[in-house]
PAZAPA-4460 file (N, C-alpha, C; in steps of 0.05 Angstrom, whole numbers, plus 32768, in hexadecimal, padded with zeros to 4 digits):
% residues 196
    n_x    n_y    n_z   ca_x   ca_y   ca_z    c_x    c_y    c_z   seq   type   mol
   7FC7   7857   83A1   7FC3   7842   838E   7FDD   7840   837D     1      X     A
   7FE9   7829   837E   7FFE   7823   836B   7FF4   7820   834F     2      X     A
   8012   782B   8341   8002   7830   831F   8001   780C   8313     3      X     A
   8004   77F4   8324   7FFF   77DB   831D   7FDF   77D6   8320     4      X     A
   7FD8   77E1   8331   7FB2   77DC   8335   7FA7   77E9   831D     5      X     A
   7F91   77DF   831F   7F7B   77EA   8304   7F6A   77FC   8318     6      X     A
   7F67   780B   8301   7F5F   7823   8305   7F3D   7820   8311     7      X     A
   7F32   7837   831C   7F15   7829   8326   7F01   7846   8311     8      X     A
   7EF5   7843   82FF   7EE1   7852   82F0   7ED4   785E   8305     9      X     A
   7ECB   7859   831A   7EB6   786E   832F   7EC7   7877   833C    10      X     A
   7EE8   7875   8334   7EF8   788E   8349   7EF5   78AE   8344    11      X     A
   7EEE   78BA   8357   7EE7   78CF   834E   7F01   78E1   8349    12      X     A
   7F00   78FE   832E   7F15   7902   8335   7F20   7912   8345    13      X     A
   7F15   7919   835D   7F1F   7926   8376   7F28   790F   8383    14      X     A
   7F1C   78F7   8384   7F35   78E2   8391   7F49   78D1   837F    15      X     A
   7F4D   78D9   8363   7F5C   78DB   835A   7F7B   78EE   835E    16      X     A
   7F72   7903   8362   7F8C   7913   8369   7F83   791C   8388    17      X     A
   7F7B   790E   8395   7F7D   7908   83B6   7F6F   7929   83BC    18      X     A
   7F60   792D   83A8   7F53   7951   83B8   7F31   7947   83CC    19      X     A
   7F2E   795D   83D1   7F19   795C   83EC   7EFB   7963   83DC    20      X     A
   7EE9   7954   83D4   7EDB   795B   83BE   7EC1   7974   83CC    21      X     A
   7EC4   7979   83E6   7EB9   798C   83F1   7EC5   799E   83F0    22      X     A
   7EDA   79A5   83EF   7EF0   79BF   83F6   7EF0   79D5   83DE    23      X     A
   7EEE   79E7   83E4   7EF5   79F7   83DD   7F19   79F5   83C5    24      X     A
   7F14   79F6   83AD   7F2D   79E9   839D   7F3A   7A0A   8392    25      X     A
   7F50   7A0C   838B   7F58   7A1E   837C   7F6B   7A19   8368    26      X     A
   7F72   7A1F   834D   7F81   7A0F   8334   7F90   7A08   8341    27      X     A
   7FA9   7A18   8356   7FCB   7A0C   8361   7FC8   79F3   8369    28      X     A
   7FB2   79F2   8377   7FA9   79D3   8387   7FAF   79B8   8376    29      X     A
   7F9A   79BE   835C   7F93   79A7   8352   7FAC   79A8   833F    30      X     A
   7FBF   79C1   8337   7FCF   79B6   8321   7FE3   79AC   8334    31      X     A
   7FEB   79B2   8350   8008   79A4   8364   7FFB   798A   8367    32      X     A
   7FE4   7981   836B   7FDA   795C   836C   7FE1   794F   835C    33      X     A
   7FD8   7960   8339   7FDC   7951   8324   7FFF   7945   8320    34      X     A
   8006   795F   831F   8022   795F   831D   8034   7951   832E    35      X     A
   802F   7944   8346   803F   793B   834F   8032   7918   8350    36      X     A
   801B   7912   834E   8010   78F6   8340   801E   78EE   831F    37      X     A
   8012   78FE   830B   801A   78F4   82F6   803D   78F3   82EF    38      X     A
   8050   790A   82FC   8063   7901   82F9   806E   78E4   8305    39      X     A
   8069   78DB   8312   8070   78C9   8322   806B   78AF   8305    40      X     A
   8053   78B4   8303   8043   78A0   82ED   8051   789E   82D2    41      X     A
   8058   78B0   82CD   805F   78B1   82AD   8089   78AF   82AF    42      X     A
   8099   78B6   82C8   80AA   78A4   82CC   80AB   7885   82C9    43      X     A
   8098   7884   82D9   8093   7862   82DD   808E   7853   82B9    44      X     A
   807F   7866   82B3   807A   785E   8293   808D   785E   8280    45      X     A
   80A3   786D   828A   80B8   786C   8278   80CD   7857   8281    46      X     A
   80CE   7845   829B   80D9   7839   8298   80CE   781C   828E    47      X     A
   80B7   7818   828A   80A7   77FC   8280   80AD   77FE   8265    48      X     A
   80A5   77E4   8258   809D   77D7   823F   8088   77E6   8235    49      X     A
   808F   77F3   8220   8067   7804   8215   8055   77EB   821D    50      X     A
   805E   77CE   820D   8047   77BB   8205   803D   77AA   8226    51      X     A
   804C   77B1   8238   8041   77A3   8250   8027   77AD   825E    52      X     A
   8021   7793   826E   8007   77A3   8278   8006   77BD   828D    53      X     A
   8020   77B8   829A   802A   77CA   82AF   8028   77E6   82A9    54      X     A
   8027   77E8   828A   8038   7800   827B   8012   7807   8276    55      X     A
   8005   77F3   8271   7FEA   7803   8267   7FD9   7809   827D    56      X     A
   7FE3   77F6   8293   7FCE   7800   82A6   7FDA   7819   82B6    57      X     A
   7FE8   7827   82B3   8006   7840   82BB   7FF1   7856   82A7    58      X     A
   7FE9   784A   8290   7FE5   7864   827E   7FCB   7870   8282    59      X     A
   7FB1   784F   8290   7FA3   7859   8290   7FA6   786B   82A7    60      X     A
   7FAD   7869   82B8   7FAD   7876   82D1   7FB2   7896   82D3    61      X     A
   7FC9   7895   82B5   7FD0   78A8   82AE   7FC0   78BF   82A5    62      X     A
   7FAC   78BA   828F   7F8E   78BC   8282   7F84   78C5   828F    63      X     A
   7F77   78BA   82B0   7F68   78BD   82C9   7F76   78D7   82D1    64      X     A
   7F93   78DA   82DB   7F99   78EE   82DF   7F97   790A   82CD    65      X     A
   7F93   7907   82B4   7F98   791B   82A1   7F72   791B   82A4    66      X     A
   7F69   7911   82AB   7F3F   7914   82AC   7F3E   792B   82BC    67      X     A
   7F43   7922   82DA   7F45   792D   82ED   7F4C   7947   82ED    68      X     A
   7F68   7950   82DF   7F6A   7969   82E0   7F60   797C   82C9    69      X     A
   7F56   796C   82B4   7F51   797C   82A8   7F2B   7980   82AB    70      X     A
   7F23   7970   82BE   7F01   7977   82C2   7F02   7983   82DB    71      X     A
   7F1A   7987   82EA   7F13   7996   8307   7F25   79B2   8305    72      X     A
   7F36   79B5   82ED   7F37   79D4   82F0   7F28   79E7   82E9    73      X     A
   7F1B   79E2   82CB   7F06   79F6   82CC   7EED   79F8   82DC    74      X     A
   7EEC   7A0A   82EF   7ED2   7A1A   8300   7EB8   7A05   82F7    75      X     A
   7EB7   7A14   82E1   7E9B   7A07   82D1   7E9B   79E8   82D1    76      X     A
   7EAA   79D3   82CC   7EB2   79B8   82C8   7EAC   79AA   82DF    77      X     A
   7EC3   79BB   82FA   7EBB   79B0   8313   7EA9   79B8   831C    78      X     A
   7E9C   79CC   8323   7E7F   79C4   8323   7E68   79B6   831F    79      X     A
   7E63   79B1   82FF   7E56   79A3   82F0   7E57   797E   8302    80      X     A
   7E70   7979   82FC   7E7B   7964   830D   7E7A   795D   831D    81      X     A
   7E79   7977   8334   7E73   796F   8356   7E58   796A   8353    82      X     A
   7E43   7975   833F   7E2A   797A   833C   7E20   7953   8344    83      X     A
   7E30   7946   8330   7E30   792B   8324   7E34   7925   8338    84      X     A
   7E42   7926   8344   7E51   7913   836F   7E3C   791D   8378    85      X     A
   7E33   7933   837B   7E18   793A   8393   7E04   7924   838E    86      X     A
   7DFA   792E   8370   7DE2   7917   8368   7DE7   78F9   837B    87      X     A
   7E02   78F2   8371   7E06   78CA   837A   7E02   78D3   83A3    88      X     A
   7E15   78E6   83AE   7E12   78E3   83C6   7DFC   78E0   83D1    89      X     A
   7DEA   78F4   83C3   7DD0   78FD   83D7   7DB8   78E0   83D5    90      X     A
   7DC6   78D6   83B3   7DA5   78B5   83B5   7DB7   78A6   83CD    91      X     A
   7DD5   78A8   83CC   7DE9   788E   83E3   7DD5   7898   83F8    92      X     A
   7DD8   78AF   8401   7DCE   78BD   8420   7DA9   78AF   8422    93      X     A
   7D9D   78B6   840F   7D81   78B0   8416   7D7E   7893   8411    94      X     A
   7D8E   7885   8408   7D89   7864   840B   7D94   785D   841C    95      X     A
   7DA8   7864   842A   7DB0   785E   844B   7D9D   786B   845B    96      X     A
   7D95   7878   845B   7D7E   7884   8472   7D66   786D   846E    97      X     A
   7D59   786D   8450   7D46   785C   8455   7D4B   7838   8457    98      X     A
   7D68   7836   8454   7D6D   781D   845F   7D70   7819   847A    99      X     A
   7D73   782D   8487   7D76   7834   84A0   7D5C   782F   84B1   100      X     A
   7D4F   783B   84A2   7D2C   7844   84AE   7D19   781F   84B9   101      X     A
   7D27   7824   8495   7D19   7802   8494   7D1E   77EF   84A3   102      X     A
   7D40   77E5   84AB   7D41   77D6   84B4   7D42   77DA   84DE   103      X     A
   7D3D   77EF   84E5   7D32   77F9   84F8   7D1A   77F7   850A   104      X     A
   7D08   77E7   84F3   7CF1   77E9   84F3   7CD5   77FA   84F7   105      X     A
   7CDF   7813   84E3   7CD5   782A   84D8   7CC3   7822   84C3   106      X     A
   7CCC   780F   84B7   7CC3   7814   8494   7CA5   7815   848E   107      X     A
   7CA5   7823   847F   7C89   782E   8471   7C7E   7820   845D   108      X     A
   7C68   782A   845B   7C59   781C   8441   7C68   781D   8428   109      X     A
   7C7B   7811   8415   7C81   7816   8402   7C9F   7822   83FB   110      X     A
   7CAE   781E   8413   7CC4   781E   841A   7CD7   780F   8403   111      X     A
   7CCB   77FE   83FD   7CE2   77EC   83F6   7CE3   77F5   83D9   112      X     A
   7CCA   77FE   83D2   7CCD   7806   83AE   7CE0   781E   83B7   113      X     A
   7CDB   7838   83C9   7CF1   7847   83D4   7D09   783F   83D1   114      X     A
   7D15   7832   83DB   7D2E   7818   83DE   7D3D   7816   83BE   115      X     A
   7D1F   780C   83B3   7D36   77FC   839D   7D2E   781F   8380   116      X     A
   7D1F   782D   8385   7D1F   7843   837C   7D3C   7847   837D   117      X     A
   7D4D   7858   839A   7D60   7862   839B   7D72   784F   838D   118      X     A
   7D76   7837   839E   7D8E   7828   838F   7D91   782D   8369   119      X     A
   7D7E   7828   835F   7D7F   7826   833B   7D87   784A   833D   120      X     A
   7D76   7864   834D   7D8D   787D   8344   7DA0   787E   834B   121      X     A
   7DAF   786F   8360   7DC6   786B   8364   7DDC   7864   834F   122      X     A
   7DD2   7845   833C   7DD9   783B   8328   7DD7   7849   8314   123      X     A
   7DC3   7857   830E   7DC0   786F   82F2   7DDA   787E   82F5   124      X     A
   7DDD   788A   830E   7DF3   78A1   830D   7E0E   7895   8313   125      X     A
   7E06   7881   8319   7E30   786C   831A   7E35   786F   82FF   126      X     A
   7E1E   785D   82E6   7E2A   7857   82D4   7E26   7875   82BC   127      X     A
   7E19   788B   82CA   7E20   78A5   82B7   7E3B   78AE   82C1   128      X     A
   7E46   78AB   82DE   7E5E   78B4   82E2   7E74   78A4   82D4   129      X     A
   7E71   7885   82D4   7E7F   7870   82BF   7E8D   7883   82AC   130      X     A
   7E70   7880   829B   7E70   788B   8288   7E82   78A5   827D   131      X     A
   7E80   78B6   8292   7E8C   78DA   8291   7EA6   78CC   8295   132      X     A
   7EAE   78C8   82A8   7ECD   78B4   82A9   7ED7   78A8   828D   133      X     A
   7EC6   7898   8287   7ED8   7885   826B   7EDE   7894   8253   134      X     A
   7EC3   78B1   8247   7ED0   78BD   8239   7ED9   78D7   8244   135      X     A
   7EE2   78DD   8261   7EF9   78F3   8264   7F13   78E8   8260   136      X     A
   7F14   78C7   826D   7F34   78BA   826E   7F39   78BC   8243   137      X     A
   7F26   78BC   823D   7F29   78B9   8220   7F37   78D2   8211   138      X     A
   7F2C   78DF   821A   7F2F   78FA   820B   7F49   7907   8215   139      X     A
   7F4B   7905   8232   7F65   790D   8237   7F7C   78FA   8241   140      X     A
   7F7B   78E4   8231   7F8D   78CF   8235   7FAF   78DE   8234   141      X     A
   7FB5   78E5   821C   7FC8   78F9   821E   7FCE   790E   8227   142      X     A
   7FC5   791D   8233   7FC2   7938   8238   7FE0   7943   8249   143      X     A
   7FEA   7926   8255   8009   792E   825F   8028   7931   8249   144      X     A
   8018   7923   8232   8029   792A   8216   8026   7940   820C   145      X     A
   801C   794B   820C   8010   796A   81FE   8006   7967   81E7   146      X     A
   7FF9   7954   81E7   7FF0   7949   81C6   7FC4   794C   81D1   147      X     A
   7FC2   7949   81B7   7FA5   7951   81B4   7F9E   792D   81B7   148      X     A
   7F84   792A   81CB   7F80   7907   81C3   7F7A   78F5   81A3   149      X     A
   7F7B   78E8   81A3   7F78   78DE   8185   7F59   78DE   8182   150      X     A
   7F4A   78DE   8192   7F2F   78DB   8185   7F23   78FE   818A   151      X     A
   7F2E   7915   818A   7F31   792A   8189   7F22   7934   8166   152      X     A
   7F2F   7922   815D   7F17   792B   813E   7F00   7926   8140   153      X     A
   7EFA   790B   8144   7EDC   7901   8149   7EC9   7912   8159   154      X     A
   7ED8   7927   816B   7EC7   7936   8186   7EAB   7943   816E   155      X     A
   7EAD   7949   815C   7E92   7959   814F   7E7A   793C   8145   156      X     A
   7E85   792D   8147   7E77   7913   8143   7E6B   7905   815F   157      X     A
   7E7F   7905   816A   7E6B   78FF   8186   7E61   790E   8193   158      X     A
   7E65   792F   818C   7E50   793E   819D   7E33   793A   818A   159      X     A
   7E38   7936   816A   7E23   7930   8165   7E0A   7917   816A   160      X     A
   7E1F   7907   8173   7E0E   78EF   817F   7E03   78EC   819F   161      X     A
   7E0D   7905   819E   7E05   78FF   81BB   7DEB   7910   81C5   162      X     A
   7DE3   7917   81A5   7DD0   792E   81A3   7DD7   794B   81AA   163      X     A
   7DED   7957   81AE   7DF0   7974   81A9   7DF5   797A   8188   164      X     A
   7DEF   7997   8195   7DE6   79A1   8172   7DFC   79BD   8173   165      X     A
   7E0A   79C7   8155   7E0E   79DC   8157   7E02   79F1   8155   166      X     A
   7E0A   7A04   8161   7DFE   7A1B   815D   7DFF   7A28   8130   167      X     A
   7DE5   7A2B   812E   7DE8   7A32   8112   7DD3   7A50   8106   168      X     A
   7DDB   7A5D   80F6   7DCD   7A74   80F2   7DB5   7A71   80E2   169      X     A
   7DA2   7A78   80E9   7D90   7A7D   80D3   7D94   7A82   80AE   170      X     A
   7D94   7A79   809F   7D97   7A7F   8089   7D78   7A91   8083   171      X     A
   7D83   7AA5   8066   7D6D   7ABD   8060   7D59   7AA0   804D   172      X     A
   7D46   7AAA   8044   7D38   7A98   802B   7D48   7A8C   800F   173      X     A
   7D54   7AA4   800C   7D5A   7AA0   7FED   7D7F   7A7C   7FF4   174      X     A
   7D83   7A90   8015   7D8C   7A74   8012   7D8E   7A63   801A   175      X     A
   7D73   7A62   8029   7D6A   7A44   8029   7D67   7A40   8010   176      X     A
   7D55   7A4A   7FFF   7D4F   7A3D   7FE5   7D6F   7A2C   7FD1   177      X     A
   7D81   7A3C   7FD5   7D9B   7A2D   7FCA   7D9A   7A18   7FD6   178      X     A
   7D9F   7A1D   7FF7   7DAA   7A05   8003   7D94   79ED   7FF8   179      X     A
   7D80   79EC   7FF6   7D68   79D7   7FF1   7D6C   79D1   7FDD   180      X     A
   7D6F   79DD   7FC5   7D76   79D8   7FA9   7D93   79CC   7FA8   181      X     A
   7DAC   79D9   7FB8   7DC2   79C1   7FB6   7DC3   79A9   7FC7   182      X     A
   7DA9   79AA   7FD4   7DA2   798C   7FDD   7DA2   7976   7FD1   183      X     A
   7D8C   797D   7FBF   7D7D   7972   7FAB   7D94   7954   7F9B   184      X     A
   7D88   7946   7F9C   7D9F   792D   7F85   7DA5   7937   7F6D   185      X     A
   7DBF   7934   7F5D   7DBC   793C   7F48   7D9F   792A   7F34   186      X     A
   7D97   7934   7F21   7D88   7924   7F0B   7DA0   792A   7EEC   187      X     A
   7D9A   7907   7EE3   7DA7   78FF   7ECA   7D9B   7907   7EB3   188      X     A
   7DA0   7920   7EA3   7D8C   7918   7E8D   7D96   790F   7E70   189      X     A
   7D87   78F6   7E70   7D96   78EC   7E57   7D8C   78FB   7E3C   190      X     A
   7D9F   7905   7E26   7D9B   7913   7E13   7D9C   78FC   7DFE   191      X     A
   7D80   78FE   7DED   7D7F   78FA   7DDD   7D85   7901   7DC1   192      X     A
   7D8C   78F5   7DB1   7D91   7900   7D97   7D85   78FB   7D83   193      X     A
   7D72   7901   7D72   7D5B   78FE   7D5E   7D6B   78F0   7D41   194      X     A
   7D68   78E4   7D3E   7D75   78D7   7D1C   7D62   78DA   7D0A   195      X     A
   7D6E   78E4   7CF3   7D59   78EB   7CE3   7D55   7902   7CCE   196      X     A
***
């Protein structure tokens, strides 16, 4: 893919840095792919216009590459990940079989709710993979600068929105009771003064 094409969101990133998403991977692998893709990329970027489109569609690509390696080196990450590709392969695999079946003239009673069953989990897990894509290219848009991404502060805000929770200790009684009491709104009390 030339860094002039737009980028494709359901690329995965093992065909991102051209790895074998069955294989057996080990860190040397995935950092000699990265490394010899993004340099190429971020040359090219230095010779464009920042404000051209050439230059933004170079960076996202760039982004894509910095996803990629940073969700397929850690053990734990690529796994998780391949976890996500199994899920989409295996509904692709059973809606070609039962499109298969069907138009064979196999099909069963109720086939077709079958049919359009798989297709929508098919669609569920395109657009959760979308999704895992748009905010990894996000987060590690920079990651070939050695800079932290800019929305790197916000990360305690969107894990809270996304419904994770921190881990927090039990407080004893006495302080809960503070904590509840410096809950509390202040109250105004107006002092009067008696004349007289």
């Amino acid at each position: 893919m030339s860094p002039t094409d737009a980028i494709d969101p359901l690329q995965t990133h093992f065909e991102v840095l051209r790895l074998d998403e069955n294989a057996t991977l080990v860190r040397r692998q995935i950092e000699e792919e990265y490394e010899k893709r993004v340099r190429q990329h971020v040359q090219r970027l230095a010779k464009l216009d920042a404000a051209s489109e050439e230059a933004e569609t170079v960076r996202a690509r760039i982004a894509q590459l910095n996803a990629a390696k940073a969700v397929l080196l850690p053990r734990k990450s690529r796994q998780e990940y391949a976890d996500l590709l199994r899920r989409l392969r295996t509904a692709e695999r059973d809606l070609a079989e039962a499109t298969g079946k069907r138009t064979a003239g196999k099909s069963k009673e109720g086939s077709a709710v079958l049919i359009l069953h798989l297709r929508q989990q098919i669609e569920r897990v395109r657009e959760e993979l979308q999704r895992v894509h748009g905010e990894q290219y996000r987060r590690h848009a920079n990651d070939h600068l050695g800079e932290a991404a800019p929305e790197a502060a916000d990360d305690d805000l969107a894990a809270e929105d996304t419904g994770a929770r921190r881990r927090v200790a039990r407080a004893g009684e006495r302080a809960a009771a503070l904590a509840a009491l410096a809950a509390r709104p202040l109250v105004k009390r107006s002092q009067s003064v008696g004349r007289g």
